[in-house]
NUMAR-974890 format. One line per field, with one value per residue (C-alpha): residue number from 1; chain; x, y, z. Coordinates in steps of 0.001 Angstrom, whole numbers. Last residue first. Example, Ala and Ser with C-alpha at 12.3 -4.5 7.8 and 13.67 -1.06 7.14 Angstrom:
num <- (2:1)
cadena <- (A:A)
X <- (13670:12300)
Y <- (-1060:-4500)
Z <- (7140:7800)
***
This chain:
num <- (499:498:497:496:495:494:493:492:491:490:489:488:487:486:485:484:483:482:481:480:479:478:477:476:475:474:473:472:471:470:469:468:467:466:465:464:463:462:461:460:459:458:457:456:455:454:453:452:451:450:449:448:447:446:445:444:443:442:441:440:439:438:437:436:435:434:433:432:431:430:429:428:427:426:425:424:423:422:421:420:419:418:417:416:415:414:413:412:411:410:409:408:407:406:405:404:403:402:401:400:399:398:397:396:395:394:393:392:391:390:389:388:387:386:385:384:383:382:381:380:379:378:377:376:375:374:373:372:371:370:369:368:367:366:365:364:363:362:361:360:359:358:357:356:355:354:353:352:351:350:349:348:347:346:345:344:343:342:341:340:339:338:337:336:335:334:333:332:331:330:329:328:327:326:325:324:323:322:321:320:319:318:317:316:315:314:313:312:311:310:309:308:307:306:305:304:303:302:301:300:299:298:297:296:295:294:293:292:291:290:289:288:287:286:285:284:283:282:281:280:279:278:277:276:275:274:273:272:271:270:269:268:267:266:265:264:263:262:261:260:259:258:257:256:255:254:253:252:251:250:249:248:247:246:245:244:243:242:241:240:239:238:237:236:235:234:233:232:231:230:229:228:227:226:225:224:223:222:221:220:219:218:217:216:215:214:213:212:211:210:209:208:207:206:205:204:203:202:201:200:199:198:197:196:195:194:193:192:191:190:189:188:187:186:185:184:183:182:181:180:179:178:177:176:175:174:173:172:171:170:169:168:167:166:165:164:163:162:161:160:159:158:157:156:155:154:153:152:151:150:149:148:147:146:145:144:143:142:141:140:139:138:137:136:135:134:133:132:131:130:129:128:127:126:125:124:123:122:121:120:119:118:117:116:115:114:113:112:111:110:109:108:107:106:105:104:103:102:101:100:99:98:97:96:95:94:93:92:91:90:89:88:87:86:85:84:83:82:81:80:79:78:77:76:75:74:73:72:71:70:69:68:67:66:65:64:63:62:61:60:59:58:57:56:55:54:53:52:51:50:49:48:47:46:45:44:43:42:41:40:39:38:37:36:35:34:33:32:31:30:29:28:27:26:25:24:23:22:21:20:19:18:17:16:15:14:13:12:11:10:9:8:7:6:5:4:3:2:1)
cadena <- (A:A:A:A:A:A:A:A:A:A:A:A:A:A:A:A:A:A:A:A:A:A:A:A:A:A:A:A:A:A:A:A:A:A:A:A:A:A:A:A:A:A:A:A:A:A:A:A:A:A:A:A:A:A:A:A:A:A:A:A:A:A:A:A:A:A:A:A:A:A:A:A:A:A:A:A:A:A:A:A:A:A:A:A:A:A:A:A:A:A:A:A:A:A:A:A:A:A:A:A:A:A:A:A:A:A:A:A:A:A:A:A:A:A:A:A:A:A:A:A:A:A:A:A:A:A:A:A:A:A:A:A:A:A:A:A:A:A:A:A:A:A:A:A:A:A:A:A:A:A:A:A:A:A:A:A:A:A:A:A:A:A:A:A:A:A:A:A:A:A:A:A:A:A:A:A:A:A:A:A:A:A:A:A:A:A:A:A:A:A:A:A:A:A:A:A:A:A:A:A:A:A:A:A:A:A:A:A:A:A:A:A:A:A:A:A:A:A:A:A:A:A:A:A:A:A:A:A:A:A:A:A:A:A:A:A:A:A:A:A:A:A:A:A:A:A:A:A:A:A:A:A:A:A:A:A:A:A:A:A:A:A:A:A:A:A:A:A:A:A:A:A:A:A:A:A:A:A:A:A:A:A:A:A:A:A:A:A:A:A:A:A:A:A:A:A:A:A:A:A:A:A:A:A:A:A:A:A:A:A:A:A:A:A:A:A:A:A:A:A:A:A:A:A:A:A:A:A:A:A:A:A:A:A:A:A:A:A:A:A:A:A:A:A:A:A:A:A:A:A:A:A:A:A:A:A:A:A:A:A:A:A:A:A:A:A:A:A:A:A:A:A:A:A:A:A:A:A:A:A:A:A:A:A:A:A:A:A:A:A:A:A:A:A:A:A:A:A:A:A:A:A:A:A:A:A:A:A:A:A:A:A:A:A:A:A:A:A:A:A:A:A:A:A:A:A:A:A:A:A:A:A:A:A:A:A:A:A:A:A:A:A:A:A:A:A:A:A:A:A:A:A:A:A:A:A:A:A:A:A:A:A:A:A:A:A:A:A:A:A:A:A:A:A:A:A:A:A:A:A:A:A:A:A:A:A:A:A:A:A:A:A:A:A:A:A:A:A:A)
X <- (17649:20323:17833:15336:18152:19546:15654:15843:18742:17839:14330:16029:18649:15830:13806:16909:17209:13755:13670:17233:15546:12193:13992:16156:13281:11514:14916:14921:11300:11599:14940:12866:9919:12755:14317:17482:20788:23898:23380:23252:20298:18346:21609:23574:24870:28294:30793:34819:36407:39543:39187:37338:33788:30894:27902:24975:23281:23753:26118:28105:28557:30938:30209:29425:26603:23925:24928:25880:29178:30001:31633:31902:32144:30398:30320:27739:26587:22702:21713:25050:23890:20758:21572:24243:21743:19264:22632:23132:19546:19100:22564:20917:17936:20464:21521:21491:18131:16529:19402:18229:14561:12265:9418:8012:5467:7612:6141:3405:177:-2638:-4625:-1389:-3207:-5442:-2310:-2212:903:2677:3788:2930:1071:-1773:-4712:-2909:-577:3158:4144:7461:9193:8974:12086:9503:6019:4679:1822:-1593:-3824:-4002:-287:607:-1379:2053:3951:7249:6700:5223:1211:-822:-4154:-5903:-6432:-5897:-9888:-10457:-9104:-10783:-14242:-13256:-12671:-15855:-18029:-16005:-17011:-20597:-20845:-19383:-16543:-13494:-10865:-9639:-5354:-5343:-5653:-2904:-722:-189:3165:3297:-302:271:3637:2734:-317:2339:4823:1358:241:3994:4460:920:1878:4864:8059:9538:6242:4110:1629:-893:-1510:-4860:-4901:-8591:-8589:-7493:-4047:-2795:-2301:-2132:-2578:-1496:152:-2068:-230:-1340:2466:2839:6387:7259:3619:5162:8523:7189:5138:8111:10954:7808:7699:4907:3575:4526:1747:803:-2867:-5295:-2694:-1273:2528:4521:8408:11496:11746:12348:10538:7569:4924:1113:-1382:-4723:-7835:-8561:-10398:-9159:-7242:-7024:-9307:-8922:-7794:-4521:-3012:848:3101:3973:2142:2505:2756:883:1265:-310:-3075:-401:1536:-1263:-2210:842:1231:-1629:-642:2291:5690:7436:10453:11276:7934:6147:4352:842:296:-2665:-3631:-6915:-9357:-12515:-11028:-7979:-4907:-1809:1642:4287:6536:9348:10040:13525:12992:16328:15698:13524:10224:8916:11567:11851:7870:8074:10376:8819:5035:6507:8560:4433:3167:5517:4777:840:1478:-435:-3036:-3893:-4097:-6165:-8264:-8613:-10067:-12789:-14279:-17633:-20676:-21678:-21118:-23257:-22908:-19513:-18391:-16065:-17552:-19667:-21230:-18885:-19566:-17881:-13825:-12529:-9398:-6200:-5146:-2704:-2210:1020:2129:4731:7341:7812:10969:10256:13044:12304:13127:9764:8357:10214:9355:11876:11344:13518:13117:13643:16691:17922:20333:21880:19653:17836:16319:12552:10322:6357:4191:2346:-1428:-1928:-4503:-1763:330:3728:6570:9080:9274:9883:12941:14128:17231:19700:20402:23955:24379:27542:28597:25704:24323:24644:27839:29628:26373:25389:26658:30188:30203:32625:29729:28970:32652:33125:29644:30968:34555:32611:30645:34214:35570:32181:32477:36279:35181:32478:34932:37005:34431:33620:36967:40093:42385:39068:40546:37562:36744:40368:40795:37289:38309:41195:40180:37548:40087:42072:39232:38080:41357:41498:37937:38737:41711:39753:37252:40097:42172:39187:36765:36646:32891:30285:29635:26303:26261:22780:22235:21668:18289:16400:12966:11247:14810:15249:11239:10875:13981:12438:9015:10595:12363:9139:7535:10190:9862:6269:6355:8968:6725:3872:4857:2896:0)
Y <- (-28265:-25679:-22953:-23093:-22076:-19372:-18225:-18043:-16502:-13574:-13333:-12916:-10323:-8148:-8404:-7219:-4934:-3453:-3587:-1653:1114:1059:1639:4490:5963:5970:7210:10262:10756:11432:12998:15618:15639:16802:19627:18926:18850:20827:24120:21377:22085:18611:16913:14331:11518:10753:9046:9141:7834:6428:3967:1242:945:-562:-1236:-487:2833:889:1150:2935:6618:8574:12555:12884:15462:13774:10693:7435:7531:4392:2056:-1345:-1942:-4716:-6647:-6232:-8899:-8095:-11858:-11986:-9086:-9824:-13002:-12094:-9307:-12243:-14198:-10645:-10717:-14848:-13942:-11286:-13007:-15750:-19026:-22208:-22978:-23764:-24498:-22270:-22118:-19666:-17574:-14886:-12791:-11254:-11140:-8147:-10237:-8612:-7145:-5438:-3069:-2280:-1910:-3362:-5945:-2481:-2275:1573:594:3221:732:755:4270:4255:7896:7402:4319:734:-1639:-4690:-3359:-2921:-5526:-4232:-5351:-2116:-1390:-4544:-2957:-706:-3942:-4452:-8298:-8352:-7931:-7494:-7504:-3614:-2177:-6576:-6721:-2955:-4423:-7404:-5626:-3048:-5771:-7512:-3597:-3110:-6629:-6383:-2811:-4583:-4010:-4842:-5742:-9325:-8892:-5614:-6362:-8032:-5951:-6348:-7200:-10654:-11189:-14147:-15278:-19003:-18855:-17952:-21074:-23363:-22631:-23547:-26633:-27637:-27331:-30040:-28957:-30599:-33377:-31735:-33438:-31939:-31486:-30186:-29727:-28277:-29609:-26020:-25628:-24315:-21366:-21955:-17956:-16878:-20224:-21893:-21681:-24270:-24909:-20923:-20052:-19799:-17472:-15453:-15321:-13836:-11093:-10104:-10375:-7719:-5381:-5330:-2324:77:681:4862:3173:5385:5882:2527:2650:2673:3007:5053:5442:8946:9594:8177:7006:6924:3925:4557:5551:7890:4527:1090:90:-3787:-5687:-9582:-11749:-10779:-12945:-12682:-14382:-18087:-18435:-21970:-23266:-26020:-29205:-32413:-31632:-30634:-33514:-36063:-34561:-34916:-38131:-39194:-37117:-39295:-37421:-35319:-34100:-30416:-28402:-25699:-23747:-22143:-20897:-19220:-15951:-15393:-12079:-14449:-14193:-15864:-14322:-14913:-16224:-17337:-20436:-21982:-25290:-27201:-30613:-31377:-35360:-37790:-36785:-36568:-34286:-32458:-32025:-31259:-28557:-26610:-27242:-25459:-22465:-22391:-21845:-19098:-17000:-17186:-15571:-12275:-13635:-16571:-13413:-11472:-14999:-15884:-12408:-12368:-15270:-14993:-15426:-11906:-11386:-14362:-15534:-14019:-12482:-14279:-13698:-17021:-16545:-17917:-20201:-19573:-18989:-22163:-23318:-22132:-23025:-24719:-25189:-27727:-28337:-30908:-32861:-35575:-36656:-38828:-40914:-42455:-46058:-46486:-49874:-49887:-45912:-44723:-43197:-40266:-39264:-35699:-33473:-32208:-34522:-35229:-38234:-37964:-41002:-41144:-39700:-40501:-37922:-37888:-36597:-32697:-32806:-34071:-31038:-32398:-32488:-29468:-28160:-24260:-22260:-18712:-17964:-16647:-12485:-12503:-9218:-7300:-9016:-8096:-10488:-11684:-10570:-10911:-10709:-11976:-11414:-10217:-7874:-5299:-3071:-5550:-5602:-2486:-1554:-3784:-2143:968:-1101:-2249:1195:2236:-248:749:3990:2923:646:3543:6264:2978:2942:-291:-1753:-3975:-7388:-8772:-5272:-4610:-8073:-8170:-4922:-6277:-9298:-7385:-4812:-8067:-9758:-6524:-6281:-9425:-9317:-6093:-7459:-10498:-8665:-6802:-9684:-11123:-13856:-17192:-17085:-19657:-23474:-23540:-25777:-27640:-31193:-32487:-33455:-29599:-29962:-26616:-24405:-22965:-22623:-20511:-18422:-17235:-16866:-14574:-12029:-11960:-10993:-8572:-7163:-6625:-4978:-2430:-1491:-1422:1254:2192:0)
Z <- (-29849:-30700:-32272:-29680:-27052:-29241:-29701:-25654:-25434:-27589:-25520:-22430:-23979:-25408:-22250:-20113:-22825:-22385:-18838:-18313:-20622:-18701:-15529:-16975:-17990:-14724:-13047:-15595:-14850:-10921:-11689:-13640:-11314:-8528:-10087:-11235:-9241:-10469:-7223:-4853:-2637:-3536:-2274:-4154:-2748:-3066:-5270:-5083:-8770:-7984:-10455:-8197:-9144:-7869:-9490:-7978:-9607:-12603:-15780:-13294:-13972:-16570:-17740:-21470:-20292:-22235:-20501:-22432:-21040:-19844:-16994:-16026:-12234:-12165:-15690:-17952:-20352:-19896:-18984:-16590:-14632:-14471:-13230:-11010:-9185:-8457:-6984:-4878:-3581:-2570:-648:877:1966:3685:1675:2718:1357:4054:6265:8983:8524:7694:8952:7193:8833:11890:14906:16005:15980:18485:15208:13229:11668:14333:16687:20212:18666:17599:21367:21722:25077:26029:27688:30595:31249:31448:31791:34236:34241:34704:33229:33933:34175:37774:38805:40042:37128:35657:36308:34228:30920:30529:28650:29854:30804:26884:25408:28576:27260:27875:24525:22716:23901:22075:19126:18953:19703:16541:14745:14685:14686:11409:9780:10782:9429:5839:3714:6480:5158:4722:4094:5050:8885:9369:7227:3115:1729:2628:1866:-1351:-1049:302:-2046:-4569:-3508:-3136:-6435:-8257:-6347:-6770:-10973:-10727:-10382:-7426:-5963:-3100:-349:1030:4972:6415:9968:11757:15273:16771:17646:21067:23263:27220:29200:32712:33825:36627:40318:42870:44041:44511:44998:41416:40968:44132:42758:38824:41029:42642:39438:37740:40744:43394:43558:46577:48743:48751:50431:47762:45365:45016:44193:41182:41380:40754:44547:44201:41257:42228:39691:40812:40291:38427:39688:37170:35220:35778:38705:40257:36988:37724:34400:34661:36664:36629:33455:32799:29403:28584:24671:23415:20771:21475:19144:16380:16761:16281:13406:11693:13110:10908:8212:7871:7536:4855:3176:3319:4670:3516:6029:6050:9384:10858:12873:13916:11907:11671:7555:8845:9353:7896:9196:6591:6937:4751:6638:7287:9119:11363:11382:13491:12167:15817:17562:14646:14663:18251:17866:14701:17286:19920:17799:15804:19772:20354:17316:18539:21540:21142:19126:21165:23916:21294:20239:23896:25499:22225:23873:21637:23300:22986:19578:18749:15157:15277:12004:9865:6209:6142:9777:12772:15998:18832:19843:17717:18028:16258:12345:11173:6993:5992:2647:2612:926:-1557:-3480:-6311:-8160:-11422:-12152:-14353:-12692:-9793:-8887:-6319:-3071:-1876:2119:3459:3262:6820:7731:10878:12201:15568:17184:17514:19785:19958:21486:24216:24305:26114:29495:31727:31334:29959:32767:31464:34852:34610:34944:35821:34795:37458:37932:38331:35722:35368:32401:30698:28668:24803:24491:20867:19269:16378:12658:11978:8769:9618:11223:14404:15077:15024:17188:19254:19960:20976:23453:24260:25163:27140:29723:29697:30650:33035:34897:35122:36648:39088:40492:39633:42096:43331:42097:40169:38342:37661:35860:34456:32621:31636:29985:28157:26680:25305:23914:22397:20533:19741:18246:16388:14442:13936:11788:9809:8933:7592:9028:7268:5957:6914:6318:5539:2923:2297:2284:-1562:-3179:-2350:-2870:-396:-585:-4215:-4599:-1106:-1454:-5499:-3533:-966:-3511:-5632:-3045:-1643:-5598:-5692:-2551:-3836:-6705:-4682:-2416:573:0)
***
C-alpha cells in the first residue's frame, strides 16, 4: 500500500527463497565465511580490553568512573565488530548481571497426548522413493495449513454468530502468543520426524481475523502423526493474573521519582515489581500459567512433488499477503465486519502484550524496566495496533538451512543473473549521458578507479528539479527492462535454435 513497486519485488524475492529451498536433493552448505584480517583485528582487541576490565573489576584496584570507561571502550569495539560484517552478538548479557534464569518443569500437562520420539539423524533433506516400474526418483514434501481453536460459531464472512458469546479475550491473547506456539510445534515435529525438518513459513490471518500458518515443509511425515503432533502441541504463558481488573479509570497507580516506582494511590503501597510477582507465581504450588495457546482440530496437509503445478500454487499462495498488514489482508466491507474488529481491538487495549507492557499497572503488577508515563490501555507495542490485530512477529518464517543461503545472498545471486543476462560486468563504466560525464552502468555497481561518489543533495546548485529525476529514473527503468527483455528473448531463440 505504501509502495507497490517495492512490494512486488520482496515478493518476488521470498518466492524465489521458497522454490530454491522446499525440494532440495543435496544437504545444504552452511559453512560460513573465514573472518578477515580486519574482523579479527577487532575481536582481539576486544578480547584483550575485556580481559582487563574483568581483571580490575575482580581485584578492586580499579573505580567505578574507570569501569564505566572501559564499559564504554568495548561497546565501541561492538559496534566495530557488528559493522565489519560479523553477525550476532559478541555478548549476549551483561557481564555485570547474576540475575539466574528462571525455569519451569518441562513435565507435559496431563490434558496434552504424548508424542512418539525417535532417534535424531543429521540430515535435513527428506526421504527419496523410487518408482520400480519407471526407475524415477520422487521426493515428496509438505504443505502444511494450522489453524487455532474455535472462539464460537462464525457466519460465512467471519463475524460471530453471537457477539456476545464470543471469547474475544482468547483470540487477542492466542493472538499475542501465537509466534511461540508455531517455535513449539517446529520442535516437536523435529523431535517426531527424526531429522532437522527445514520449513518456509508465513503467518496470515484468517477471515474471523486469527492468525494461521501455512508452512512448507522439506520431506514429509504421515498425516496421521501430523495430526497427532499438532493436538499435542501447546505453549505456557507463565506471566501474573490478569484476568482480575485492580485500577481502571482515574484511579490509576502513581509514579515516584524517588523510589522510581509505582505505588497505590489510595494506600501509597509500593507495587509489586515484575521479578516479585514472577517469585510469588514460582512459589505458589497451585499456580495456573497466565494464558495456554494451542491448535485447533482443523490440519490439512498436502503433499508436493519438485516442479509439478501444486508446487507452483502453493509457492504464490505461500507469497500471497506478505506485503499487506494483518488487517489488510480481509478488510473490512461490511458494518458487521467493522463492529468484529473493533471488539478485537479494544480486547488486545488492555491484554498485557510483553513483561514491559504498561497494561501490568491495571492489574496491580509494575512493568519490567517501569518508568514514568506508562498508562494501561496506552502501550505503543505495535501488537495493540489495528493493523497489526494482536500479531506483532515477523510474517516470514524460515529455517536455517533452508536454502542455505540468507535473503541477501538470494539478492546478490538475483543481481548475477541480471547481470550476466545483460553482459555487464560490475564496475563497467560508460558515457551514455547527455553530459558525457561517466557513472556505473547501474546505480549499484561498484567501481574502483579512484572515482569518489556521493549523494547528491536537492540544494546542490547541479541537481534537477525533482519531477525531472523522478522521470529520468523511470526511464532508466524502462531502458534496463527493455534490454533485459531483449537479452532474455535472444537466449531463448539461441536455445530453440540448438535443440
Amino acid at each position: 500500500s505504501h509502495c507497490p513497486a517495492c512490494a512486488r519485488r520482496k515478493r518476488s524475492l521470498r518466492r524465489s527463497q521458497c522454490e530454491e529451498g522446499w525440494h532440495l536433493a543435496d544437504e545444504p552448505v552452511t559453512t560460513p565465511d573465514e573472518p578477515t584480517e580486519v574482523q579479527r583485528a577487532w575481536v582481539e582487541q576486544r578480547a584483550i580490553v575485556t580481559a582487563e576490565r574483568d581483571h580490575l573489576a575482580a581485584t578492586g584496584t580499579a573505580g567505578p568512573e574507570e569501569l564505566a570507561a572501559l564499559d564504554a571502550v568495548i561497546a565501541d569495539l561492538d559496534e566495530e565488530i557488528c559493522a565489519s560484517g560479523l553477525r550476532g552478538s559478541v555478548d549476549r548479557g551483561s557481564s555485570a548481571s547474576t540475575r539466574p534464569r528462571r525455569s519451569r518443569s518441562t513435565k507435559r500437562r496431563s490434558d496434552a497426548p504424548d508424542l512418539p520420539k525417535r532417534p535424531m539423524t543429521r540430515r535435513t533433506v527428506g526421504r527419496a522413493f523410487e518408482d520400480p516400474a519407471t526407475g524415477k526418483v520422487f521426493r515428496p514434501s509438505l504443505f502444511v495449513t494450522l489453524t487455532l481453536d474455535s472462539y464460537g460459531r462464525v457466519k460465512a464472512d467471519g463475524t460471530p454468530v453471537d457477539p456476545a458469546a464470543y471469547d474475544y479475550r482468547r483470540a487477542a491473547r492466542d493472538a499475542l502468543h501465537f509466534s511461540k506456539l508455531v517455535d513449539r510445534f517446529v520442535q516437536n515435529l523435529r523431535r517426531v520426524a527424526g531429522f532437522d525438518v527445514q520449513y518456509f513459513a508465513t503467518v496470515e490471518p484468517q477471515r474471523r481475523l486469527a492468525p494461521h500458518l501455512h508452512m512448507a515443509t522439506r520431506g514429509t511425515i504421515p498425516r496421521s502423526e501430523l495430526r497427532q503432533i499438532a493436538a499435542a502441541t501447546y505453549h505456557q504463558v507463565w506471566w501474573p493474573n490478569a484476568d482480575e481488573i485492580v485500577y481502571e479509570g482515574g484511579n490509576l497507580p502513581v509514579w515516584d521519582e524517588a523510589a522510581g516506582a509505582y505505588f497505590d494511590p489510595a494506600t501509597g503501597e509500593v507495587l509489586p515489581t515484575w521479578d516479585e510477582a514472577l517469585d510469588a507465581l514460582d512459589e505458589d504450588p497451585d499456580a495456573e500459567p497466565h494464558h495456554v495457546c494451542r491448535f485447533g482440530p482443523q490440519v490439512d496437509a498436502k503433499g508436493v512433488l519438485a516442479g509439478s503445478p501444486d508446487a507452483d500454487r502453493c509457492v504464490r499462495y505461500l507469497a500471497k499477503y506478505l506485503t499487506k498488514d494483518i488487517a489488510e489482508c480481509h478488510a473490512a466491507e461490511t458494518a458487521a465486519q467493522e463492529r468484529h474488529v473493533d471488539r478485537l481491538v479494544e480486547a488486545l487495549r488492555f491484554e498485557p502484550c510483553s513483561p514491559r507492557c504498561a497494561n501490568w499497572l491495571r492489574y496491580g503488577v509494575q512493568p519490567a524496566e517501569a518508568k514514568a508515563g506508562l498508562r494501561p490501555g496506552f502501550c505503543r507495542s505495535k501488537a495493540h495496533r489495528r493493523e497489526h490485530l494482536g500479531y506483532a512477529g515477523r510474517r516470514v518464517l524460515v529455517s536455517r538451512k533452508w536454502s542455505g543461503k540468507t535473503l541477501a545472498d538470494h539478492k546478490a545471486d538475483r543481481l548475477a543473473w541480471v547481470l550476466e543476462q545483460l553482459g555487464v560486468t560490475p564496475g563497467e563504466e560508460h558515457d551514455d549521458q547527455e553530459d558525457g560525464a561517466q557513472r556505473p552502468a547501474f546505480p549499484f555497481a561498484v567501481t574502483g578507479n579512484g572515482h569518489a561518489w556521493e549523494v547528491a543533495r536537492p540544494t546542490d546548485p547541479d541537481v534537477p528539479p525533482r519531477e525531472h529525476r523522478l522521470l529520468r529514473a523511470v526511464g532508466e527503468a524502462l531502458k534496463r527492462r527493455t534490454q533485459l527483455d531483449h537479452a532474455r528473448q535472444t537466449s531463448l531463440s539461441a536455445t530453440e535454435e540448438a535443440a
